[in-house]
VMD Tcl script that draws the C-alpha trace (Angstrom):
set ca {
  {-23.27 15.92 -22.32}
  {-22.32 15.81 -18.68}
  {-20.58 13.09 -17.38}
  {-22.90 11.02 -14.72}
  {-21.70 10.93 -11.25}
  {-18.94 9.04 -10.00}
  {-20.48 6.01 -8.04}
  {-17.42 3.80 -6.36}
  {-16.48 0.77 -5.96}
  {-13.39 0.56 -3.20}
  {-12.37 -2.90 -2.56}
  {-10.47 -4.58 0.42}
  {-11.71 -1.78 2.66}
  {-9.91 -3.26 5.59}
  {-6.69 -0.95 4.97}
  {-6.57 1.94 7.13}
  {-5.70 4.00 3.83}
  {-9.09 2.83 2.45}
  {-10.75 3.78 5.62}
  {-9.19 7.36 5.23}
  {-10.21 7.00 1.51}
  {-13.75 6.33 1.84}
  {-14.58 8.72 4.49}
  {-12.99 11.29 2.23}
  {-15.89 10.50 -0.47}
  {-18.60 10.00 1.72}
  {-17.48 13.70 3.08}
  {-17.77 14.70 -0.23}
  {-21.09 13.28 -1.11}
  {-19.75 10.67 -3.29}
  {-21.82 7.24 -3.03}
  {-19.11 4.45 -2.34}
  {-20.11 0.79 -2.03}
  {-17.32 -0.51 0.50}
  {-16.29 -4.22 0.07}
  {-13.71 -7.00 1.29}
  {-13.79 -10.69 1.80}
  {-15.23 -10.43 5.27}
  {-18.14 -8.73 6.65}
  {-16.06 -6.82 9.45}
  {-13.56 -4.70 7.59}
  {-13.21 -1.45 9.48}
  {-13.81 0.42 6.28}
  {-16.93 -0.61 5.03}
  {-18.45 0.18 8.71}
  {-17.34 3.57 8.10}
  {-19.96 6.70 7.70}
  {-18.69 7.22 4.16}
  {-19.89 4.15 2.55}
  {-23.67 4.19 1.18}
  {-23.01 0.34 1.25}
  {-21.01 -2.80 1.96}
  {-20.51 -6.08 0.01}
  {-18.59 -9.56 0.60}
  {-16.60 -10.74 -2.18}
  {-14.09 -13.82 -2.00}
  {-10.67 -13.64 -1.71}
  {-8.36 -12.69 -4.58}
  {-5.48 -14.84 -3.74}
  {-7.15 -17.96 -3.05}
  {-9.92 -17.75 -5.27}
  {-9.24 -14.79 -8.52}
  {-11.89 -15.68 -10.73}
  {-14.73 -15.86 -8.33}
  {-13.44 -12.68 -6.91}
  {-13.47 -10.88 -10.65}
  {-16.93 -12.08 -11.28}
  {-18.31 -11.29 -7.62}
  {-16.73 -7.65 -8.43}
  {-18.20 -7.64 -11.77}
  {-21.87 -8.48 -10.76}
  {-22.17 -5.62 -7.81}
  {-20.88 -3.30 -10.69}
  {-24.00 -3.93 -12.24}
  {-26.10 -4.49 -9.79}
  {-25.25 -0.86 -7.59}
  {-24.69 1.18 -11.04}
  {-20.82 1.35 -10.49}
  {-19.14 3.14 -12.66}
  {-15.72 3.94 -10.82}
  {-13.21 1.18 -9.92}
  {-11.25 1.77 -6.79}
  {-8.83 -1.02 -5.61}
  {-6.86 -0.20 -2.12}
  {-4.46 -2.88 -1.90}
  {-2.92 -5.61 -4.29}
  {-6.76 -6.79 -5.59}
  {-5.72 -4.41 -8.68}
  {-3.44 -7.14 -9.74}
  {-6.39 -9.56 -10.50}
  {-8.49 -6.69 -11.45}
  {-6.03 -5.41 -14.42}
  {-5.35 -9.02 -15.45}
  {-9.04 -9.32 -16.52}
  {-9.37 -5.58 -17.52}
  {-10.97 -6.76 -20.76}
  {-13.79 -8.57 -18.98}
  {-14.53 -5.82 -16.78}
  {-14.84 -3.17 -19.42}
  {-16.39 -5.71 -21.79}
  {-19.45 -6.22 -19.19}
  {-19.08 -1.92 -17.94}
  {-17.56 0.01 -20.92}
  {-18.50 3.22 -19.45}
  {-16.52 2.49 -16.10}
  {-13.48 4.30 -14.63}
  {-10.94 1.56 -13.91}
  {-8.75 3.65 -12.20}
  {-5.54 1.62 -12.18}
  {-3.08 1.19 -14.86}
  {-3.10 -2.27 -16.83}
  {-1.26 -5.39 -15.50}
  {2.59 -5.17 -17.15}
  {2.56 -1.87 -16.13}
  {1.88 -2.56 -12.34}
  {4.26 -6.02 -12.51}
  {6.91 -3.50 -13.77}
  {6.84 -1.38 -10.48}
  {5.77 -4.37 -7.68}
  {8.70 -6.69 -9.02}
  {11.58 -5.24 -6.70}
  {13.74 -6.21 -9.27}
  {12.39 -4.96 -11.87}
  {11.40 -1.42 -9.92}
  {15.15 -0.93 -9.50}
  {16.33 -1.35 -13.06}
  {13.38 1.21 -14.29}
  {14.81 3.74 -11.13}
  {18.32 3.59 -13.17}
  {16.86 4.04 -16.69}
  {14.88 7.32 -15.04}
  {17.92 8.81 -13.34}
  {17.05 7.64 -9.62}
  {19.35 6.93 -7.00}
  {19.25 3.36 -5.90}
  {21.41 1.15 -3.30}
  {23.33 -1.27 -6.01}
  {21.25 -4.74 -6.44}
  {22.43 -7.74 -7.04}
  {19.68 -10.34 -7.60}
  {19.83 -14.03 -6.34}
  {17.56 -16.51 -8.11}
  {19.08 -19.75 -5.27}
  {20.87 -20.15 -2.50}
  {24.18 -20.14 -3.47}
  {23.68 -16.74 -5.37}
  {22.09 -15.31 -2.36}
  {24.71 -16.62 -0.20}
  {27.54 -15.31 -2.68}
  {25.51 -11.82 -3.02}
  {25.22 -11.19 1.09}
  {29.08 -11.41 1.10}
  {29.75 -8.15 -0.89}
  {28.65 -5.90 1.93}
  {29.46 -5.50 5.82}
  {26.01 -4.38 6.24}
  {23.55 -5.87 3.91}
  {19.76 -5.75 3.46}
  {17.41 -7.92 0.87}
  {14.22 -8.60 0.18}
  {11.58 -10.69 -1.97}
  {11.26 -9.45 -4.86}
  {7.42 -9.20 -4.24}
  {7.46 -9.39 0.02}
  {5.07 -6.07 0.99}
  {4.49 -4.80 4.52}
  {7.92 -5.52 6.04}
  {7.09 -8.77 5.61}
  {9.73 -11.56 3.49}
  {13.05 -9.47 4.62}
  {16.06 -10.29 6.03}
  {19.31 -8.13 7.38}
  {22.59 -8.89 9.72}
  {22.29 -5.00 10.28}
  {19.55 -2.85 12.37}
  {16.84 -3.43 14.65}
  {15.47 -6.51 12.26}
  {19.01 -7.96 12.92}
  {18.66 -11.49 13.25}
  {15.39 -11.81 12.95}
  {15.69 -14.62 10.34}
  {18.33 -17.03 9.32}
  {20.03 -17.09 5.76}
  {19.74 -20.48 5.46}
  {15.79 -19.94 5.62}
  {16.23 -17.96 2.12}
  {15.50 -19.98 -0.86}
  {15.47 -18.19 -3.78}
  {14.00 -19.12 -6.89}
  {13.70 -17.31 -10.78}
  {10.09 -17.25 -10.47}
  {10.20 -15.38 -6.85}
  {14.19 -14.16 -6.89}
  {15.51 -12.05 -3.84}
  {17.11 -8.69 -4.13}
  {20.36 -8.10 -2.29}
  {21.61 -4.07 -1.16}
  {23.96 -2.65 1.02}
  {22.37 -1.67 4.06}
  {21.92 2.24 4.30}
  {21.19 4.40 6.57}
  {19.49 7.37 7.14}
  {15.30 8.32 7.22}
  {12.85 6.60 6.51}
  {10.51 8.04 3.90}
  {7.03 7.91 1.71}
  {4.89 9.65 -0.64}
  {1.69 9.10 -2.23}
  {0.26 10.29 -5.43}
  {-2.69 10.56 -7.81}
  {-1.58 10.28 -11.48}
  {-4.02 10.87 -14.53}
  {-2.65 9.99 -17.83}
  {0.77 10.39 -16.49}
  {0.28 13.71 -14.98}
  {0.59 13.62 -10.94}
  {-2.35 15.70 -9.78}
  {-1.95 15.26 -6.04}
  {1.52 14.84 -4.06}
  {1.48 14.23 -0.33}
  {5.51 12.88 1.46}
  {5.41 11.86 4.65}
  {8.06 10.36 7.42}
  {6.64 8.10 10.37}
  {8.07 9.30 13.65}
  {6.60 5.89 14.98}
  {6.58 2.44 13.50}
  {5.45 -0.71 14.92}
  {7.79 -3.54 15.06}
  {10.18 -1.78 13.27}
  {8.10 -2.54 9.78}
  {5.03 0.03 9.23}
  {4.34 3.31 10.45}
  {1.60 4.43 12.39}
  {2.15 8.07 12.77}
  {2.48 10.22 9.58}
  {3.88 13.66 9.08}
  {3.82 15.49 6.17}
  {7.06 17.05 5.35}
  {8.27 19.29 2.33}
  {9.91 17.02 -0.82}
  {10.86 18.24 -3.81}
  {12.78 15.25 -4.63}
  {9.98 12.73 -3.93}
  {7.59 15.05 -6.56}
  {10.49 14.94 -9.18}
  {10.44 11.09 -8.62}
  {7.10 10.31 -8.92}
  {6.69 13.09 -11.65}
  {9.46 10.76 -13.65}
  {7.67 7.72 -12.80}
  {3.94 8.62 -14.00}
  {5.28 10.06 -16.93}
  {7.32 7.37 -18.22}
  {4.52 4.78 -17.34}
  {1.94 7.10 -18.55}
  {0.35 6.16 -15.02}
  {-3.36 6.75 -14.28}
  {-4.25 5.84 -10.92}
  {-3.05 5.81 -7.30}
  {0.93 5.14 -6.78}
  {3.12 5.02 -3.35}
  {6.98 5.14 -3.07}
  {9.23 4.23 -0.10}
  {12.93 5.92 0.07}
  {15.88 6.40 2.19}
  {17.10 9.58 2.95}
  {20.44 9.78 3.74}
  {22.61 12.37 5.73}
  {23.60 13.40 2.44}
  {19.82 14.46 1.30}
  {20.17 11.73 -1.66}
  {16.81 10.14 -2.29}
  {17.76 6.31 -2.82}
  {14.32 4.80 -4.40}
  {13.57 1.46 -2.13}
  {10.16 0.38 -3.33}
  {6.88 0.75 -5.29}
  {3.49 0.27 -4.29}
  {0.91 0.74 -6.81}
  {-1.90 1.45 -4.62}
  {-3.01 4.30 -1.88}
  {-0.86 4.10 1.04}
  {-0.93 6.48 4.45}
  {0.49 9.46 2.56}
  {-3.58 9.72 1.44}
  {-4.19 10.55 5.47}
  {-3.22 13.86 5.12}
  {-4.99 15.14 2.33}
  {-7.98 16.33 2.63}
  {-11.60 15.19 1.44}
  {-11.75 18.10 -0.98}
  {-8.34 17.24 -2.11}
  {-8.79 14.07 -2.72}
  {-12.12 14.59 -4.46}
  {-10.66 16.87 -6.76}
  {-7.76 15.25 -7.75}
  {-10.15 11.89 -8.71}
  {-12.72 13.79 -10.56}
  {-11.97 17.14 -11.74}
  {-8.10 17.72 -11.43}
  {-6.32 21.29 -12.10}
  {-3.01 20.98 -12.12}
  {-1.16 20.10 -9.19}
  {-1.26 20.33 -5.53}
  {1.12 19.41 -3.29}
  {0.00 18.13 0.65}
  {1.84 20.74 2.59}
  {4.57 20.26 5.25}
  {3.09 19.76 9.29}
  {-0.22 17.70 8.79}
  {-0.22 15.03 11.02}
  {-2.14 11.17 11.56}
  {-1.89 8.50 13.59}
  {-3.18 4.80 13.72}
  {-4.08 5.24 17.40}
  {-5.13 1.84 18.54}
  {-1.49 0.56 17.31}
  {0.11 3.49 19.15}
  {-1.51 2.59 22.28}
  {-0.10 -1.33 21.96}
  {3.03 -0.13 21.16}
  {3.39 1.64 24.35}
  {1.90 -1.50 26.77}
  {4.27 -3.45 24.89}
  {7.15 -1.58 25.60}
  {6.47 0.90 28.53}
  {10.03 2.49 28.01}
  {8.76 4.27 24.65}
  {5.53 5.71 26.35}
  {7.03 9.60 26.35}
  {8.84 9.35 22.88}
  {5.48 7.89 21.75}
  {3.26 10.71 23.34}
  {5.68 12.98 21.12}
  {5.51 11.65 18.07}
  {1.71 11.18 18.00}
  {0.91 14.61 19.49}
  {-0.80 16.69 17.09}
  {-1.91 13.72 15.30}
  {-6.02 12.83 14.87}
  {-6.76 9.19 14.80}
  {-7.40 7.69 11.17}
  {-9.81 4.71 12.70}
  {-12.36 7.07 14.41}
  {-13.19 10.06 12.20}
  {-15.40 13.02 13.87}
  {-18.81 11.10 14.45}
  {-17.59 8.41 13.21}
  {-16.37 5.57 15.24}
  {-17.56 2.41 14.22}
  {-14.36 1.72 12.27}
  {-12.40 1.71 15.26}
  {-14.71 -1.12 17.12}
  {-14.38 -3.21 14.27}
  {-10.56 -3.20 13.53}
  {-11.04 -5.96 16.54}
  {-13.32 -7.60 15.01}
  {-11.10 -8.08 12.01}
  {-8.32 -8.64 13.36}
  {-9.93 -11.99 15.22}
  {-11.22 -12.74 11.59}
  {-8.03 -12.86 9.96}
  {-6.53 -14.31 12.13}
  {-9.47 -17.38 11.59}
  {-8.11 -17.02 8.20}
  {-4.60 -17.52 8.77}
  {-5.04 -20.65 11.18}
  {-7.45 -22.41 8.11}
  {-4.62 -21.83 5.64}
  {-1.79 -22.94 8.18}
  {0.58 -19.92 7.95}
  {3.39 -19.82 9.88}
  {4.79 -16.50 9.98}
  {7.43 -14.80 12.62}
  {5.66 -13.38 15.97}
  {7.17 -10.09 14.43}
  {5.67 -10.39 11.56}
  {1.99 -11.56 12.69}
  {-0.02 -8.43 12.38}
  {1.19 -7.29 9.14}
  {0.42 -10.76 7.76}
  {-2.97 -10.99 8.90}
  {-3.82 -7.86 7.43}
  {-2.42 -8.66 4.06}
  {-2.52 -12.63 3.07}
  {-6.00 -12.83 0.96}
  {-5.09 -9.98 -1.03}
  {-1.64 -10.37 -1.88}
  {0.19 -10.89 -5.54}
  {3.02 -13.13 -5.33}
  {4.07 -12.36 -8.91}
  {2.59 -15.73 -10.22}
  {1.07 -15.71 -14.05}
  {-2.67 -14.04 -13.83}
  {-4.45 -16.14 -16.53}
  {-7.58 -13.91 -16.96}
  {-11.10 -15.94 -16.10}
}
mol new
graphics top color blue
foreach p $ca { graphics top sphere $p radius 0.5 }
foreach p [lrange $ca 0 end-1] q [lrange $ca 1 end] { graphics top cylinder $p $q radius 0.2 }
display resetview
């Protein structure tokens, strides 16, 4: 007996990655209900989902959002589970509710220990040494006087929250994010500890993968010739990387990984690979593969393909902002994006591009009701990510 078709759920469709990722499906005649906790979220205006759905938000309110998940499971036939961003967290914490009310669903995602494992910074780095990867030596500060005592081993030193995301939650004395924070603003704790590195240099780089049963089926590694604020990119290039393949490869089979799964490195002069981070989720590095790629790799993989080197996106709208905020960049910016198509506006299809506006004046509703307070660097990434972030708390399931 046939297996019925895939009908997909993609939550916090918002991301420009789960933009890229629905079009892909609805290219591929896939039906994909779209959802997010507001109505505006660029991807669920997008041509390639059948429908859209409101759900509340994860980090404020994780049972609600479970349930709400739960119900349009049932009520639009789901049987595919498709989380973009760090939803999955609440998601695998109440796996056993999910399948108990759909046990013929596809939650593609791995369970919750297993994600922790890789989003804990700290713990990321000590599962890069077991597996043979290079890594910048950590030392991990769980209160002030630790991280204090930790930042004075190195000239140059970088660290980070153990579970900051986006560029957000970092701090450096070296670089172009120099000074951009003050140590005595660090207050580490055990439950959220900060990691500590010496500060290296070299490129900046990412990959993206699709893992089933700890088998990577689709490889795509990408640099970003252009980031904004120093933090994210917004143009991608694919580029050749065996080592980034050999990394994940180690990764998915030691996890036994089934699902999406992103990793950030540093390449140095050298060539060495250092590992920097782990997201568990589609990130850009999706972009450039295409819909029958992608399709294939999700529903009826054959061995592996790997994204070749020279395909090329670009988040347009934040290329353009970039280049009225700093007029001096405007020809090194018309370089790196040339070549690139937009990820927002797809061929006849636009309306994701009108409503990344509209989002972005939602979001930014949302961060005024909850009082945030972040760093003017720092303001777009947050408002993109703070109802959909795991902090590392303890998930109790609903």
């Amino acid at each position: 007996m046939s297996s019925p078709d895939p009908r997909i759920l993609a939550s916090t469709s918002r991301m420009p990655f789960a933009i890229d990722e629905i079009r892909k499906l609805g290219l591929t005649d896939r039906y994909v209900l779209a959802t997010d906790t507001f109505a505006s979220a660029p991807g669920s205006h997008t041509r390639g989902a059948a429908e859209r759905a409101v759900t509340p938000r994860p980090t404020q309110q994780p049972d609600e959002f479970v349930d709400s998940i739960i119900e349009l499971m049932g009520k639009h036939d789901i049987n595919w589970l498709l989380p973009m961003f760090e939803e999955v967290f609440y998601l695998a914490a109440n796996r056993n509710k999910i399948v108990a009310a759909h046990p013929d669903a596809t939650l593609f995602f791995p369970d919750f220990e297993t994600l922790h494992k890789v989003h804990d910074k700290v713990s990321f780095t000590a599962l890069c040494k077991e597996l043979g990867l290079a890594v910048a030596e950590p030392i991990t500060a769980t209160n002030e006087d630790e991280f204090k005592a930790a930042i004075a081993n190195w000239d140059h030193w970088f660290a980070r929250a153990a579970y900051g995301r986006g560029g957000m939650d970092i701090i450096t004395n070296t670089g172009p994010l120099a000074g951009e924070g003050s140590v005595d603003d660090i207050h580490p704790t055990v439950e959220n500890p900060w990691m500590v590195q010496q500060f290296l240099t070299g490129t900046d780089r990412c990959s993206w993968s699709v893992a089933h049963e700890g088998e990577i089926v689709l490889h795509s590694c990408y640099e970003h010739p252009l980031s904004i604020d120093d933090r994210g990119g917004v143009v991608f290039q694919s580029v050749d990387s065996p080592q980034s393949l050999e990394a994940a490869q180690k990764f998915a089979k030691a996890l036994n990984w089934t699902g999406q799964i992103s990793f950030d490195y540093m390449v140095t002069e050298e060539g060495t690979h250092y590992m920097v981070e782990c997201n568990p989720r589609p990130t850009a590095g999706c972009t450039i593969a295409t819909p029958e790629e992608f399709d294939t790799a999700l529903f009826n993989p054959d061995g592996l393909v790997v994204v070749p080197a020279g395909r090329k996106k670009k988040i347009e709208f934040a290329v353009i902002r970039d280049t009225l905020l700093h007029p001096s960049r405007a020809r090194s910016n018309r370089s790196a994006a040339k070549g690139a198509t937009d990820v927002y506006a797809g061929k006849h299809d636009y309306l994701p591009l009108l409503y990344t506006a509209l989002s972005l004046q939602h979001i930014r509703a949302y961060r005024k009701e909850l009082g945030m307070n972040r760093h003017k660097g720092e303001q777009l990434v947050a408002t993109q990510f703070f109802d959909v972030l795991y902090d590392g708390t303890e998930i109790v399931p609903a």
